[in-house]
CHARMM-style PDB file with segment names, atoms N, HN, CA, C and O in Angstrom:
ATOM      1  N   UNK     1      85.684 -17.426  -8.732  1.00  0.00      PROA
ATOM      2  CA  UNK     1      86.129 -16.871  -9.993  1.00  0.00      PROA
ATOM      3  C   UNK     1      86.505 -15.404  -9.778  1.00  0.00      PROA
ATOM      4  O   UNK     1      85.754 -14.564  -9.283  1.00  0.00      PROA
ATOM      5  N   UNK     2      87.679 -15.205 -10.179  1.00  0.00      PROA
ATOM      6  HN  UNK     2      88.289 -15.888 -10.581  1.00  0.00      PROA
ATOM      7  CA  UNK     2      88.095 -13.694 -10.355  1.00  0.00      PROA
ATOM      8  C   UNK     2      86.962 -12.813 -11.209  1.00  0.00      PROA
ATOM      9  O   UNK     2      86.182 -13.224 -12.067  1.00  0.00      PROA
ATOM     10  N   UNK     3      87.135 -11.464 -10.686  1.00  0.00      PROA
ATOM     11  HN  UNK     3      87.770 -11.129  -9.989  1.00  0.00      PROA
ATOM     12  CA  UNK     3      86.652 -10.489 -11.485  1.00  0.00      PROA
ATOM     13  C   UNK     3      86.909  -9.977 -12.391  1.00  0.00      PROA
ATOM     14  O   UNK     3      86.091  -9.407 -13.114  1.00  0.00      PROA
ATOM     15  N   UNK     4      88.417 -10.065 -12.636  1.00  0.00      PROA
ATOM     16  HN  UNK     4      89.081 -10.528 -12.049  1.00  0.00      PROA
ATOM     17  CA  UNK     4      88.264  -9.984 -14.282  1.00  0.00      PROA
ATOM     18  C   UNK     4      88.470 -11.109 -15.168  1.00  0.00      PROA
ATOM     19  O   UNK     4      88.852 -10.812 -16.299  1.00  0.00      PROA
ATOM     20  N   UNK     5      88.285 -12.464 -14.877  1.00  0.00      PROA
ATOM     21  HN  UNK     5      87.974 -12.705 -13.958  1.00  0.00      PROA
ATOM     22  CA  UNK     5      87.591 -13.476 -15.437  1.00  0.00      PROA
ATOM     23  C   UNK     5      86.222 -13.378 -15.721  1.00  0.00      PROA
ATOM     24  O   UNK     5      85.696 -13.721 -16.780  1.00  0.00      PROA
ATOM     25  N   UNK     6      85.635 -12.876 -14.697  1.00  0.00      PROA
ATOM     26  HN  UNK     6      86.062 -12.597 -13.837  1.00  0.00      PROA
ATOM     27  CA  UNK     6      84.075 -12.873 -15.090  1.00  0.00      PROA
ATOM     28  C   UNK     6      84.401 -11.635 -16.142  1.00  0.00      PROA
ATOM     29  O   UNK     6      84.108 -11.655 -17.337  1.00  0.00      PROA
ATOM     30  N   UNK     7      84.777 -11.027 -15.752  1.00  0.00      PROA
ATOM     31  HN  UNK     7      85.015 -11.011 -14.780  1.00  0.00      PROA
ATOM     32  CA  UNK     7      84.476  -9.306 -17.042  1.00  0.00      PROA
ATOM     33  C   UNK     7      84.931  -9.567 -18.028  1.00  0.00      PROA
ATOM     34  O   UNK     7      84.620  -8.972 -19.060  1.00  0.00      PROA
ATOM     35  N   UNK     8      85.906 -10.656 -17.978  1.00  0.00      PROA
ATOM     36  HN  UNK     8      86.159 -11.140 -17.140  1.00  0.00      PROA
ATOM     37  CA  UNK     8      86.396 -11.182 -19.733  1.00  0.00      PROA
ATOM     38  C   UNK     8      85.512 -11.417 -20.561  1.00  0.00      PROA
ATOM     39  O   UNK     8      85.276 -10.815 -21.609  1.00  0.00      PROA
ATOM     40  N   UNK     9      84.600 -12.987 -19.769  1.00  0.00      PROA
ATOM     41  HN  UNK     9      84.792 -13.476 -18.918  1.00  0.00      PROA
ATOM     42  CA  UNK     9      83.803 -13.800 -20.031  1.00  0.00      PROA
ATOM     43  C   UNK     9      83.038 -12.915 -20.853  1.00  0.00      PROA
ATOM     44  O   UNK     9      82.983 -13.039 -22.076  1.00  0.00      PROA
ATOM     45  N   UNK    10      82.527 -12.147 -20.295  1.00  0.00      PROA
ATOM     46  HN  UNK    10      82.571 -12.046 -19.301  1.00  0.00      PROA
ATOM     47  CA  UNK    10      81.006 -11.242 -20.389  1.00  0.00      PROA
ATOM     48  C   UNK    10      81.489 -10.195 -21.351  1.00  0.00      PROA
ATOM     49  O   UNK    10      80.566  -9.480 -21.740  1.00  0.00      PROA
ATOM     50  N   UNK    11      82.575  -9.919 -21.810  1.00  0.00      PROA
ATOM     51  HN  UNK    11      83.325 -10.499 -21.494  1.00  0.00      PROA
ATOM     52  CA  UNK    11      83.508  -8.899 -22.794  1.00  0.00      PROA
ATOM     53  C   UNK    11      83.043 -10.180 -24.190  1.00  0.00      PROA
ATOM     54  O   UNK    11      82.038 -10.093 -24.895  1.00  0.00      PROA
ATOM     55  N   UNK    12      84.017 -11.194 -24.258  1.00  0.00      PROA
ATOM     56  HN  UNK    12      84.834 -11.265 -23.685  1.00  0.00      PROA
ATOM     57  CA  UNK    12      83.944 -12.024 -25.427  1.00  0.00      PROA
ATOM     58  C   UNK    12      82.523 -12.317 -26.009  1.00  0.00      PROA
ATOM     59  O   UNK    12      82.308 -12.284 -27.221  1.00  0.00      PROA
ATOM     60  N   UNK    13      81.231 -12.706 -24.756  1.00  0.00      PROA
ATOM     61  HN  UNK    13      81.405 -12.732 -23.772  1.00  0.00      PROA
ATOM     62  CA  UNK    13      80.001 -12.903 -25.169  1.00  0.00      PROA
ATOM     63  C   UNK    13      79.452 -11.772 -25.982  1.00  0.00      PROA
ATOM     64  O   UNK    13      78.966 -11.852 -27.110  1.00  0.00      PROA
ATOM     65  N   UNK    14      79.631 -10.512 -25.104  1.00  0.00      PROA
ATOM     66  HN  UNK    14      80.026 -10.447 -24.188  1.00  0.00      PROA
ATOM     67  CA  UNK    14      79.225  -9.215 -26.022  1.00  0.00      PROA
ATOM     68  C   UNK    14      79.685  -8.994 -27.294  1.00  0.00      PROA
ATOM     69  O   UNK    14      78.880  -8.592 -28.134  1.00  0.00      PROA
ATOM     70  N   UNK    15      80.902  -9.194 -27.612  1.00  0.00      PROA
ATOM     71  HN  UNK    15      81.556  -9.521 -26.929  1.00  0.00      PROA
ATOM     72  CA  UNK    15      81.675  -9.059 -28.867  1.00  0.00      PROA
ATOM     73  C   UNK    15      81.284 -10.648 -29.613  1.00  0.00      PROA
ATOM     74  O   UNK    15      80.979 -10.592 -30.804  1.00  0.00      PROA
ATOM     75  N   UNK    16      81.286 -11.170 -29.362  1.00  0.00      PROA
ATOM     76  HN  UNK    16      81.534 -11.216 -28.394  1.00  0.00      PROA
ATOM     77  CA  UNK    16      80.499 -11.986 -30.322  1.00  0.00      PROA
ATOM     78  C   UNK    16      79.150 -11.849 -30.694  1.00  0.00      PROA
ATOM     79  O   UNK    16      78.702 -12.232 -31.776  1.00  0.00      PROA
ATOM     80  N   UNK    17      78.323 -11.158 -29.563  1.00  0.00      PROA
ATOM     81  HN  UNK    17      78.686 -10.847 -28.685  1.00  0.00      PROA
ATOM     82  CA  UNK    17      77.168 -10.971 -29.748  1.00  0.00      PROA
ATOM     83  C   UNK    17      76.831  -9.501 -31.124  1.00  0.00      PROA
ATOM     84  O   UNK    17      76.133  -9.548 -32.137  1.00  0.00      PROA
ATOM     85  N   UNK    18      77.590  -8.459 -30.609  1.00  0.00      PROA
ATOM     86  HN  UNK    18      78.157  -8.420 -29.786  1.00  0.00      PROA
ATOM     87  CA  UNK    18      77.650  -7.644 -32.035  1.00  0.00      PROA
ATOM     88  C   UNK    18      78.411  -8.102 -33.088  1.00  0.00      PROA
ATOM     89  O   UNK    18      78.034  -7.701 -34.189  1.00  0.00      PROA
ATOM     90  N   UNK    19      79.123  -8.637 -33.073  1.00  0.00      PROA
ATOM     91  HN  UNK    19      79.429  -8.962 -32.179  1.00  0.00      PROA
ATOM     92  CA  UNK    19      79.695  -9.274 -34.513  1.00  0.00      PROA
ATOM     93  C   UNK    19      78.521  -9.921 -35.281  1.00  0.00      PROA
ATOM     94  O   UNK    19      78.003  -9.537 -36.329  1.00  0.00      PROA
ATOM     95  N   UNK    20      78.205 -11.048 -34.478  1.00  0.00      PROA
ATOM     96  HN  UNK    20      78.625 -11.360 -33.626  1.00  0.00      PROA
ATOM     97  CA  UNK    20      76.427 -11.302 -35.507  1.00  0.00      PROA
ATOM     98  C   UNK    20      75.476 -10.539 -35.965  1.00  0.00      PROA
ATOM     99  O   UNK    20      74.847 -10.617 -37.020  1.00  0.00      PROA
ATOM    100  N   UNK    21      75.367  -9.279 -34.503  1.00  0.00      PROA
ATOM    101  HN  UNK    21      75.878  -9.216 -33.646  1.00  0.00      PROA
ATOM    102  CA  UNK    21      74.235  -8.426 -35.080  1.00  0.00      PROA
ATOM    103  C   UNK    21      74.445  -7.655 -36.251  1.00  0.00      PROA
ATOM    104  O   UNK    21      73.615  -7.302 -37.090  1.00  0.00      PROA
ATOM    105  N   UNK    22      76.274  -7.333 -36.170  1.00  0.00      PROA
ATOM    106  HN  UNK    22      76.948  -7.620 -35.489  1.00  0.00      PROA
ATOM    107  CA  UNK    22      76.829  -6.559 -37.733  1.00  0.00      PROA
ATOM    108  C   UNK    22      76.849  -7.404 -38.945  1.00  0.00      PROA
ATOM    109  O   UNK    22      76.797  -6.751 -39.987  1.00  0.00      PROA
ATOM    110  N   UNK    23      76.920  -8.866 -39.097  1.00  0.00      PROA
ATOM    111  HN  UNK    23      76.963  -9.396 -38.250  1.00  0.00      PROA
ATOM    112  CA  UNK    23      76.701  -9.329 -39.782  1.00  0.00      PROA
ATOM    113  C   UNK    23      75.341  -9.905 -40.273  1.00  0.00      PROA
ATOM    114  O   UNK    23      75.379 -10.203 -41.467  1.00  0.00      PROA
ATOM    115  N   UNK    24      74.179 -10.132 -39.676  1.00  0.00      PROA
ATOM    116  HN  UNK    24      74.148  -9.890 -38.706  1.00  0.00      PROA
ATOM    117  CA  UNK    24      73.072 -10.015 -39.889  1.00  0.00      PROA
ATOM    118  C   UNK    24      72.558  -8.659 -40.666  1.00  0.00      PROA
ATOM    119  O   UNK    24      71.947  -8.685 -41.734  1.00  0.00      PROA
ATOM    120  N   UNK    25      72.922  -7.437 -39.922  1.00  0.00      PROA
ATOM    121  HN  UNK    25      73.417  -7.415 -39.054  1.00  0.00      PROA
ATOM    122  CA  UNK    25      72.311  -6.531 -40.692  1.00  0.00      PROA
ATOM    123  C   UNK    25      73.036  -6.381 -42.032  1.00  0.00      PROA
ATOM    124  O   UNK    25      72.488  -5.703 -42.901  1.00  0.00      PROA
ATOM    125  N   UNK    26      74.423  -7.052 -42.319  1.00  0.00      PROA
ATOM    126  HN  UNK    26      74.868  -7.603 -41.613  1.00  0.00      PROA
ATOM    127  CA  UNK    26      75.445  -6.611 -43.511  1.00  0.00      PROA
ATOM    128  C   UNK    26      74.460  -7.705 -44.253  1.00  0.00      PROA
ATOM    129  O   UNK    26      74.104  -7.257 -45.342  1.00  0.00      PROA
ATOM    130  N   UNK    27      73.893  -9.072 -43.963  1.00  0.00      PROA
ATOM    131  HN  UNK    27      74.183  -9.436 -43.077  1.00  0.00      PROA
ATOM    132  CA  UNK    27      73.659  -9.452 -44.722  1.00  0.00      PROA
ATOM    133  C   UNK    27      72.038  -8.936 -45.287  1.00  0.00      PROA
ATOM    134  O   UNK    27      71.845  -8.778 -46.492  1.00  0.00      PROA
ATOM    135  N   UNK    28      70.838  -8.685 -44.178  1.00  0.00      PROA
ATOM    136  HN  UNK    28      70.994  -8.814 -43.199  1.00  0.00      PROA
ATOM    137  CA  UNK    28      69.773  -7.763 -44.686  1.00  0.00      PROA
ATOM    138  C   UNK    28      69.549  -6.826 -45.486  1.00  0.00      PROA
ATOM    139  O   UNK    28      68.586  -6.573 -46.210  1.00  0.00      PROA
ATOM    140  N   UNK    29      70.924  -6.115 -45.223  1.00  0.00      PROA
ATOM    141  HN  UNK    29      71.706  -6.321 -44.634  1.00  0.00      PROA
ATOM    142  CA  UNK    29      70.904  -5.111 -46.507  1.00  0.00      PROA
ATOM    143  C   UNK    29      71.286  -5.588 -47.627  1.00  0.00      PROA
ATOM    144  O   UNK    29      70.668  -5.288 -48.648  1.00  0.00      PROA
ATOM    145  N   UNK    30      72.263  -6.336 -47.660  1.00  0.00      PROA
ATOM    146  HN  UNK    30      72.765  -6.580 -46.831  1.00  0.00      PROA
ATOM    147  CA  UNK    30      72.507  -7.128 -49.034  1.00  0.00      PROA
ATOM    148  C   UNK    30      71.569  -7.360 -49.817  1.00  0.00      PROA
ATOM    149  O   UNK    30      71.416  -6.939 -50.963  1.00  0.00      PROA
ATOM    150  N   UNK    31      70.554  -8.423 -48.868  1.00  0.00      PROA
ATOM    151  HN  UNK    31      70.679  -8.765 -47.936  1.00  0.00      PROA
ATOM    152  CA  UNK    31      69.608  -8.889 -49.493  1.00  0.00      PROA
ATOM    153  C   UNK    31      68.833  -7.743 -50.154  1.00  0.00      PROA
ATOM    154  O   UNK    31      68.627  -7.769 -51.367  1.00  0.00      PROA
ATOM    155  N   UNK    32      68.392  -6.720 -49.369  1.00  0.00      PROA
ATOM    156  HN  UNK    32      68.559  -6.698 -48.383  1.00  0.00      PROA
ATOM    157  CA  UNK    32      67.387  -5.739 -49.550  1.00  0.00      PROA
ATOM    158  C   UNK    32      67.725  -4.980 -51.187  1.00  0.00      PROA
ATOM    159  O   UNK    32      66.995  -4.680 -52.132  1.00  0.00      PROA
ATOM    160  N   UNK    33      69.656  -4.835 -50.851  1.00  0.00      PROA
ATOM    161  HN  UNK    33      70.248  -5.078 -50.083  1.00  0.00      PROA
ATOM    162  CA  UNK    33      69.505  -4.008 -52.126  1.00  0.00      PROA
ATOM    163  C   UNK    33      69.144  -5.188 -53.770  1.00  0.00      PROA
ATOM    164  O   UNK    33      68.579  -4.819 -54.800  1.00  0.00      PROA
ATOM    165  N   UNK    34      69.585  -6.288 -53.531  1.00  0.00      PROA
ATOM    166  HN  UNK    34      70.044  -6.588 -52.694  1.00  0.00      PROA
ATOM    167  CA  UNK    34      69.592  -7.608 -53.996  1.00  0.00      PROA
ATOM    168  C   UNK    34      68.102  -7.147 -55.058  1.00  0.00      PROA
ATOM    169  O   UNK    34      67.946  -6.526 -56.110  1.00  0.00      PROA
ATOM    170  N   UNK    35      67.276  -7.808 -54.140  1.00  0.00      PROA
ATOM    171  HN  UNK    35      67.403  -8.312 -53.286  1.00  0.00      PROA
ATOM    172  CA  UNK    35      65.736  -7.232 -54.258  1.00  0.00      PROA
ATOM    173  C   UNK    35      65.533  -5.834 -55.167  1.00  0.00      PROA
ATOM    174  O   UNK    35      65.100  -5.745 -56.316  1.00  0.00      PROA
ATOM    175  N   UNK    36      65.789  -5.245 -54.664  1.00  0.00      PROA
ATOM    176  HN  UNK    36      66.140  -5.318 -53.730  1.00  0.00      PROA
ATOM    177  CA  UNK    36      65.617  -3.740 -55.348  1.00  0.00      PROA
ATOM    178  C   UNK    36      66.429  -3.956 -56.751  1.00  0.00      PROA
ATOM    179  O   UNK    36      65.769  -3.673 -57.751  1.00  0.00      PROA
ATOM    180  N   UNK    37      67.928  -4.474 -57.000  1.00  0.00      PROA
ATOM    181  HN  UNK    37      68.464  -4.704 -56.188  1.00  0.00      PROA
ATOM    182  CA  UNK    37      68.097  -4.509 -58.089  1.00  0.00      PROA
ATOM    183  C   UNK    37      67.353  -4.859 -58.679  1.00  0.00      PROA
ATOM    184  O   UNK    37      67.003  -4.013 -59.502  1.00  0.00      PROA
ATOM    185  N   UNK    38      66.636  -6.102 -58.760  1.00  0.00      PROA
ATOM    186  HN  UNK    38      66.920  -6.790 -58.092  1.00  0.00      PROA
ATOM    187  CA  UNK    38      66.107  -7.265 -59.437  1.00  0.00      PROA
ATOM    188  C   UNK    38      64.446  -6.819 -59.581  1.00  0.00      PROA
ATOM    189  O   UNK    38      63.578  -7.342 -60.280  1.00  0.00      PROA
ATOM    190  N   UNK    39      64.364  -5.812 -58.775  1.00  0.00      PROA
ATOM    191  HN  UNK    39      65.069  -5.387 -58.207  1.00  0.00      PROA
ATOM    192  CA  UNK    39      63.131  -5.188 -59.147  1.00  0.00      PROA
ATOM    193  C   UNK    39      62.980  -4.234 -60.384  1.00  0.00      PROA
ATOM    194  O   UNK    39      62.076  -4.384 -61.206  1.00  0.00      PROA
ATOM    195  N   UNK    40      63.822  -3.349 -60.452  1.00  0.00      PROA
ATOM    196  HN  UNK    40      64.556  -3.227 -59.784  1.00  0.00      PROA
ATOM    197  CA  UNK    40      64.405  -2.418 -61.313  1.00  0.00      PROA
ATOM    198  C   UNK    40      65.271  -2.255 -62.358  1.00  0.00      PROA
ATOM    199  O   UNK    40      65.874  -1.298 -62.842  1.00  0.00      PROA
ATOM    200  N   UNK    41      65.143  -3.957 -62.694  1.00  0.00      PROA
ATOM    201  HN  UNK    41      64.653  -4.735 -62.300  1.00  0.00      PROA
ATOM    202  CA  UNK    41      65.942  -4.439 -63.903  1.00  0.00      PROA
ATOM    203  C   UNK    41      64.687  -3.985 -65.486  1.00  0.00      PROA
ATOM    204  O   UNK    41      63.472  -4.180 -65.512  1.00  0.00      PROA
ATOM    205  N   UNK    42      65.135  -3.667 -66.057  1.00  0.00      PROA
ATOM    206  HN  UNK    42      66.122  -3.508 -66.035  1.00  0.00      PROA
ATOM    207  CA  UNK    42      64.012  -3.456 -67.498  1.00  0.00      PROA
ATOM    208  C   UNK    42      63.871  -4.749 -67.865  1.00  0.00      PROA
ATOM    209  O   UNK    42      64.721  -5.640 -67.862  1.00  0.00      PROA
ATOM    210  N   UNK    43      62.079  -4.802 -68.366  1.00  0.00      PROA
ATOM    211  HN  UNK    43      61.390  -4.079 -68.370  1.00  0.00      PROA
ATOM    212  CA  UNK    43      61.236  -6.042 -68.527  1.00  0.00      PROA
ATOM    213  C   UNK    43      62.512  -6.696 -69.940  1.00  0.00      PROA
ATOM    214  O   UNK    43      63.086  -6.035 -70.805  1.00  0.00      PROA
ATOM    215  N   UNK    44      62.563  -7.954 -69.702  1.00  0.00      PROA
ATOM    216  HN  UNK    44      62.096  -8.491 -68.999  1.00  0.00      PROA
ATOM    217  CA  UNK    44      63.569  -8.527 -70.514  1.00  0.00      PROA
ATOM    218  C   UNK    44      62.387  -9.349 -71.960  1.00  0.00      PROA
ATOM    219  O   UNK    44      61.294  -9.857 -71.706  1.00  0.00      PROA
ATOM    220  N   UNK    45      62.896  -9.278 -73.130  1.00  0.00      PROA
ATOM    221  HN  UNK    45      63.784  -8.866 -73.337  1.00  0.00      PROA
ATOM    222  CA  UNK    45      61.699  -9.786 -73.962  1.00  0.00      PROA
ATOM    223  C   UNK    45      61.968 -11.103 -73.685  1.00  0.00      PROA
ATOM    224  O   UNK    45      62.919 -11.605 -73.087  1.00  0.00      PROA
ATOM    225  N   UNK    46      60.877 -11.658 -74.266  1.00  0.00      PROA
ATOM    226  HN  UNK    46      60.104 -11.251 -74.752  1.00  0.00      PROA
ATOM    227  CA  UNK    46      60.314 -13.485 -74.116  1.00  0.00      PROA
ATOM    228  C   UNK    46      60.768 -13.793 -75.605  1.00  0.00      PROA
ATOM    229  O   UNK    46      60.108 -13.462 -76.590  1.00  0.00      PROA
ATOM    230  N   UNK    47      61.906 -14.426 -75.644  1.00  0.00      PROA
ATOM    231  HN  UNK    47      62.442 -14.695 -74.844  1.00  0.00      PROA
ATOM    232  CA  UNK    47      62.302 -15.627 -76.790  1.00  0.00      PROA
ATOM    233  C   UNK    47      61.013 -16.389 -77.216  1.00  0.00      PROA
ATOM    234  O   UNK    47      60.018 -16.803 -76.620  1.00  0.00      PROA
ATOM    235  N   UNK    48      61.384 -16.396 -78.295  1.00  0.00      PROA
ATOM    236  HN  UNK    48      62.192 -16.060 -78.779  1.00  0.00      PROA
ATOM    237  CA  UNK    48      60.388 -17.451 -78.816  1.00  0.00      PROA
ATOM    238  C   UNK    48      60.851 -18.857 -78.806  1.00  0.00      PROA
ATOM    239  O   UNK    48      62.060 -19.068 -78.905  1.00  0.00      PROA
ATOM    240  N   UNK    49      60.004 -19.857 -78.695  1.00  0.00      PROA
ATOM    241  HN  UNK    49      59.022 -19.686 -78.615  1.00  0.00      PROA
ATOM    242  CA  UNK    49      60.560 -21.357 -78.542  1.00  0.00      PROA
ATOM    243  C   UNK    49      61.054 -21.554 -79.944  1.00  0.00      PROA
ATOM    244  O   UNK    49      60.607 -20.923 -80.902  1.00  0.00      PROA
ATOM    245  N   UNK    50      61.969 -22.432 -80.016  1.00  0.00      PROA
ATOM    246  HN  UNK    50      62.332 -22.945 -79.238  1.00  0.00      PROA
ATOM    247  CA  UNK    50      62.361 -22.898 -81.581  1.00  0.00      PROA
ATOM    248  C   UNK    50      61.308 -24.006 -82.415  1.00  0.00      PROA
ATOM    249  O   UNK    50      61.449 -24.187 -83.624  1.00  0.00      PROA
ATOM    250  N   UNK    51      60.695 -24.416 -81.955  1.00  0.00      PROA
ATOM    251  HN  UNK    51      60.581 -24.269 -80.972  1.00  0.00      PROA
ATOM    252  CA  UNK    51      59.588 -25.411 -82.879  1.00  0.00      PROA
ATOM    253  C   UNK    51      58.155 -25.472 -82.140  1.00  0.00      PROA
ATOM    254  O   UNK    51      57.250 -26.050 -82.741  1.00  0.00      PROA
ATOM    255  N   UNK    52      57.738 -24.577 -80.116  1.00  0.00      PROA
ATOM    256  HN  UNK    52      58.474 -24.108 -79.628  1.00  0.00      PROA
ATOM    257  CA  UNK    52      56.608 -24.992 -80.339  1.00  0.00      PROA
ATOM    258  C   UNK    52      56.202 -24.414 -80.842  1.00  0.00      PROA
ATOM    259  O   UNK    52      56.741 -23.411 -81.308  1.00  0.00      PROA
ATOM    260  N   UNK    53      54.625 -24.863 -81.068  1.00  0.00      PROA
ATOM    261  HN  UNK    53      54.187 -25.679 -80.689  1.00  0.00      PROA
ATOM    262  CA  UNK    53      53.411 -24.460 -82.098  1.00  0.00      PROA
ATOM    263  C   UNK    53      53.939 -24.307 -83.351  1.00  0.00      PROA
ATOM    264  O   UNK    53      53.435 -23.277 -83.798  1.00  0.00      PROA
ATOM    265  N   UNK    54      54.479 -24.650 -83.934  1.00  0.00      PROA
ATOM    266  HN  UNK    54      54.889 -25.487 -83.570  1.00  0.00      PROA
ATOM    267  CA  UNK    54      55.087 -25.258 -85.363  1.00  0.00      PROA
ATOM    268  C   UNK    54      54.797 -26.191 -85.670  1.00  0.00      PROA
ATOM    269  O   UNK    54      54.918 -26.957 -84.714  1.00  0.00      PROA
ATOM    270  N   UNK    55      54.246 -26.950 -86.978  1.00  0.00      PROA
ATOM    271  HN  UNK    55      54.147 -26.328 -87.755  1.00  0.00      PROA
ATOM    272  CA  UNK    55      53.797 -28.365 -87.269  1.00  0.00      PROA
ATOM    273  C   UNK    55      55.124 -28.805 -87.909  1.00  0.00      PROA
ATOM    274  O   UNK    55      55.507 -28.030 -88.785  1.00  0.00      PROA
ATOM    275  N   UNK    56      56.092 -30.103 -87.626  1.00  0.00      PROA
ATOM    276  HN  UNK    56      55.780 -30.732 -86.915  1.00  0.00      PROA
ATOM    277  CA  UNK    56      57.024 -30.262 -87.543  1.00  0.00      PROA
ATOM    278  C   UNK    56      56.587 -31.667 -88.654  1.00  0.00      PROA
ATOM    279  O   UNK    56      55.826 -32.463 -88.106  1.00  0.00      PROA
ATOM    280  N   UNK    57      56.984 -32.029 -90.110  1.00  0.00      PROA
ATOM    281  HN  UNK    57      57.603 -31.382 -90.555  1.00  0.00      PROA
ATOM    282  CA  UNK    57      57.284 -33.010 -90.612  1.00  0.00      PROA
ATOM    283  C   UNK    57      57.855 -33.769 -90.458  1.00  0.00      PROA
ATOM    284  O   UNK    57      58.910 -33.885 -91.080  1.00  0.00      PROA
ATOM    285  N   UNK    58      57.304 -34.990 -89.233  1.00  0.00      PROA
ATOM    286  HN  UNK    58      56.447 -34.896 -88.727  1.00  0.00      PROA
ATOM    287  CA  UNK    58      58.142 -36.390 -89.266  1.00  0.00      PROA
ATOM    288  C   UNK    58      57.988 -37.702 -90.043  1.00  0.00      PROA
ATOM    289  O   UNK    58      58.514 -38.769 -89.724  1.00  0.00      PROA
ATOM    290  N   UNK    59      56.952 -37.421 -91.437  1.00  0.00      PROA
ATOM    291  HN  UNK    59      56.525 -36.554 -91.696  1.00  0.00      PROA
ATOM    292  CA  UNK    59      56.842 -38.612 -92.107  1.00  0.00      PROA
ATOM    293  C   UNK    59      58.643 -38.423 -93.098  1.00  0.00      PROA
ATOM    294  O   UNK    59      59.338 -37.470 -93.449  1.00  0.00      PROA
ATOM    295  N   UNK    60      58.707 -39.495 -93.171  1.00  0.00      PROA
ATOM    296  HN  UNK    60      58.143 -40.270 -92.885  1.00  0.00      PROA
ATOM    297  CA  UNK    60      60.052 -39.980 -93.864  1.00  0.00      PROA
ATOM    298  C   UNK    60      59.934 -41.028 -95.418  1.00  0.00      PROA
ATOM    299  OT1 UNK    60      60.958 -41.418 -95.979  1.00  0.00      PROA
TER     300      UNK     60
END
């Protein structure tokens, strides 16, 4: 095998190899800020149910 066959080879592996690592970390941070939004959202109020604990008239 030629030498710059092998140095190709070993060029494409590397560059694929940081392309994942940039996309792994693009997606970690995503997540991270993800998280943090969803942490720092204001407490949302609790609806009330529409009939439980209500005594509901089903004689007819």
């Amino acid at each position: 095998m030629e030498m710059s066959s092998i140095m190709a080879s070993q060029l494409r592996e590397l560059q694929s190899t940081v392309q994942m690592s940039v996309m792994k970390n693009a997606l970690n941070m995503s997540s991270a800020s993800a998280v943090e939004m969803l942490q720092n959202m204001p407490e949302q109020p609790t609806a009330s149910h529409p009939y439980k604990g209500t005594v509901v008239d089903i004689s007819g």
